[in-house]
Backbone bond lengths (Angstrom), bond angles and torsions (degrees), N, CA, C in turn:
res aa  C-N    CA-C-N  psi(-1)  N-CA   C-N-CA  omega(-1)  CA-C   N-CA-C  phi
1 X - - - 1.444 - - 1.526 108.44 -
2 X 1.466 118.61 137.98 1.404 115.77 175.15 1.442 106.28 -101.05
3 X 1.548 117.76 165.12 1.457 135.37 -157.36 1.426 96.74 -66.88
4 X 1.496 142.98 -48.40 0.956 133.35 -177.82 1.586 128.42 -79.10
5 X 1.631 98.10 11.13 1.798 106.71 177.84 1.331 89.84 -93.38
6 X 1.746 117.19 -44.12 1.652 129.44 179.22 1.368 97.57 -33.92
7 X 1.316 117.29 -66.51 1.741 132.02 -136.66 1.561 97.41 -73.50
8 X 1.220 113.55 -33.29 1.689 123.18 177.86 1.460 108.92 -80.49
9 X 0.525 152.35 -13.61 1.656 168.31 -110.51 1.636 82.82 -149.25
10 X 1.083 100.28 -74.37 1.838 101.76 -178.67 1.254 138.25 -52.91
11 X 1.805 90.14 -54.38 1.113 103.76 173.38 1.735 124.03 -54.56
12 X 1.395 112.50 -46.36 1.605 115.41 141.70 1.565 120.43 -17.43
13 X 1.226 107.53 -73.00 1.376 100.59 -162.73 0.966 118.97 -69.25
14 X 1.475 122.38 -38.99 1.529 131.55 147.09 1.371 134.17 -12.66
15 X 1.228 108.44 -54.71 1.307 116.52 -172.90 1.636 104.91 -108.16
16 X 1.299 134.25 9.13 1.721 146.85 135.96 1.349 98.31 -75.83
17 X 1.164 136.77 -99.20 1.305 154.19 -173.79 1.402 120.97 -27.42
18 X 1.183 115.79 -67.03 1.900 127.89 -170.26 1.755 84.38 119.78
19 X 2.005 93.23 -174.20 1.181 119.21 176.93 1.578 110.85 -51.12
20 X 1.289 145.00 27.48 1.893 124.65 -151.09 1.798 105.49 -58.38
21 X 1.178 93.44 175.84 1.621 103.29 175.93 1.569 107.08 -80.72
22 X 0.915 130.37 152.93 1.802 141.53 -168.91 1.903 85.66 -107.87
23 X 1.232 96.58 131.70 1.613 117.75 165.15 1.799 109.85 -137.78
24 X 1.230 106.08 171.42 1.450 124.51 -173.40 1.559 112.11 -146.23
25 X 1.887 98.63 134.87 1.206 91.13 173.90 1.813 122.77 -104.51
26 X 1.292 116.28 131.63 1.354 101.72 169.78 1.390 146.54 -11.75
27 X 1.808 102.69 -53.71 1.955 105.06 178.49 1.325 75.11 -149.45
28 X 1.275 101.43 163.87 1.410 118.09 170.07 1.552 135.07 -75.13
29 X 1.381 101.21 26.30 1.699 124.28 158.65 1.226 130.11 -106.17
30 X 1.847 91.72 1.01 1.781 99.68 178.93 1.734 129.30 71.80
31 X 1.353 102.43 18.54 1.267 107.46 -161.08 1.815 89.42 -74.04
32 X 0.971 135.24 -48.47 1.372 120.08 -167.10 1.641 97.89 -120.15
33 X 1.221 111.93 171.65 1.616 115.26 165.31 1.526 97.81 -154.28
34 X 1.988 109.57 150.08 1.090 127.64 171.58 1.506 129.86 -138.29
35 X 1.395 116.18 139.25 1.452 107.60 -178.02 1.558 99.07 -45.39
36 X 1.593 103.45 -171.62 1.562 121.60 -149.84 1.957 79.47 -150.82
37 X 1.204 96.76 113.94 1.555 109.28 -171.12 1.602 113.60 -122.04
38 X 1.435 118.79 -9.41 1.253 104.73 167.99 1.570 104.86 -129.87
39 X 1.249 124.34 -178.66 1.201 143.13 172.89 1.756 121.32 -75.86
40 X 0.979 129.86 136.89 1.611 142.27 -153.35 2.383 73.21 -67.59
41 X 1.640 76.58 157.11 1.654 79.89 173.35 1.713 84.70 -172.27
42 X 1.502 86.90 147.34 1.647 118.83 -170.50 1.321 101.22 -75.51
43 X 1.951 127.56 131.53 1.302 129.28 -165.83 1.237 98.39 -143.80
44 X 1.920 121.48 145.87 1.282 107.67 155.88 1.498 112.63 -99.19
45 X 1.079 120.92 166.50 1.295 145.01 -161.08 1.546 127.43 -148.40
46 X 1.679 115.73 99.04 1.408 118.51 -146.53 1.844 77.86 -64.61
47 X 1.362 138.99 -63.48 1.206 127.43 171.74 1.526 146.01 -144.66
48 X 1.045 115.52 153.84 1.982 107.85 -142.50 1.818 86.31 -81.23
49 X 1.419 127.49 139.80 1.299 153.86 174.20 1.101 116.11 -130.77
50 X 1.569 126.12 -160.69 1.090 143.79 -158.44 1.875 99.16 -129.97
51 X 1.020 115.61 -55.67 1.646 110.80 176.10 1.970 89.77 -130.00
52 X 1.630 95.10 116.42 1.485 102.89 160.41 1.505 117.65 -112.65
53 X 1.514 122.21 153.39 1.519 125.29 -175.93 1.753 96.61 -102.38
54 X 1.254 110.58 -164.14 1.764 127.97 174.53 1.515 87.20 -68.29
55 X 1.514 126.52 -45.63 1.927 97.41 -158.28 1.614 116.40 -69.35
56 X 1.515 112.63 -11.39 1.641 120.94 157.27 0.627 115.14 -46.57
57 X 1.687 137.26 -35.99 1.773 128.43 -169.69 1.360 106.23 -109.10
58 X 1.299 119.17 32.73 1.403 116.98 -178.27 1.831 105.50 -69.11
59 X 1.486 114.78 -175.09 1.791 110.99 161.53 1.623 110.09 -65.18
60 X 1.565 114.08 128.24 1.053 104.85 179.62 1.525 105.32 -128.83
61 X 1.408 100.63 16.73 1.652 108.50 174.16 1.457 124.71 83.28
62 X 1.470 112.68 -7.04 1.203 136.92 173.09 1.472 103.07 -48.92
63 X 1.646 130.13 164.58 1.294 120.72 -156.74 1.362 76.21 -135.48
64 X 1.403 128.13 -20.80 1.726 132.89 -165.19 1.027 123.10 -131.38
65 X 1.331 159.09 144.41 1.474 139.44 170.43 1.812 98.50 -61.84
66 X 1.584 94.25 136.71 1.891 107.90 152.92 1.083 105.87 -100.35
67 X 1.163 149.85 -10.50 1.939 129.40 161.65 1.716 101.37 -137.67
68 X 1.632 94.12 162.09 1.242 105.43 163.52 1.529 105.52 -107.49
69 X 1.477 96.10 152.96 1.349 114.91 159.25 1.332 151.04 -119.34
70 X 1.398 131.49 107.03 1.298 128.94 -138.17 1.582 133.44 -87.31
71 X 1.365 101.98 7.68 1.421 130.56 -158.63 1.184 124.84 -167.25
């Protein structure tokens, strides 16, 4: 998903909803959920997947972040 499908996505709910609090779920079966405690921040990423660990964000020579990360 790119940041501006995010931002619409929100912006939607936002303006149905009100301000709500932003949470996250663990895996995508919902087994746990957690507040969202820091601010989105620009990352490089040797490559975009489905489940990445720490060796994804290693130096990948990138000059810019290619994804953000929200948590």
């Amino acid at each position: 998903m790119k940041i501006s499908q995010f931002i619409k996505g929100l912006t939607a709910i936002k303006k149905e909803l009100g301000n709500l609090e932003v949470i996250y779920s663990s895996d995508d079966e919902g087994n746990t959920y957690h507040q969202i405690y820091f601010a989105p921040t620009g990352v490089c990423v040797s490559e975009l997947k489905d489940y990445m660990s720490s060796d994804d964000f290693n130096e990948t020579g990138l000059q810019k972040p290619n994804a953000i990360i929200i948590n």
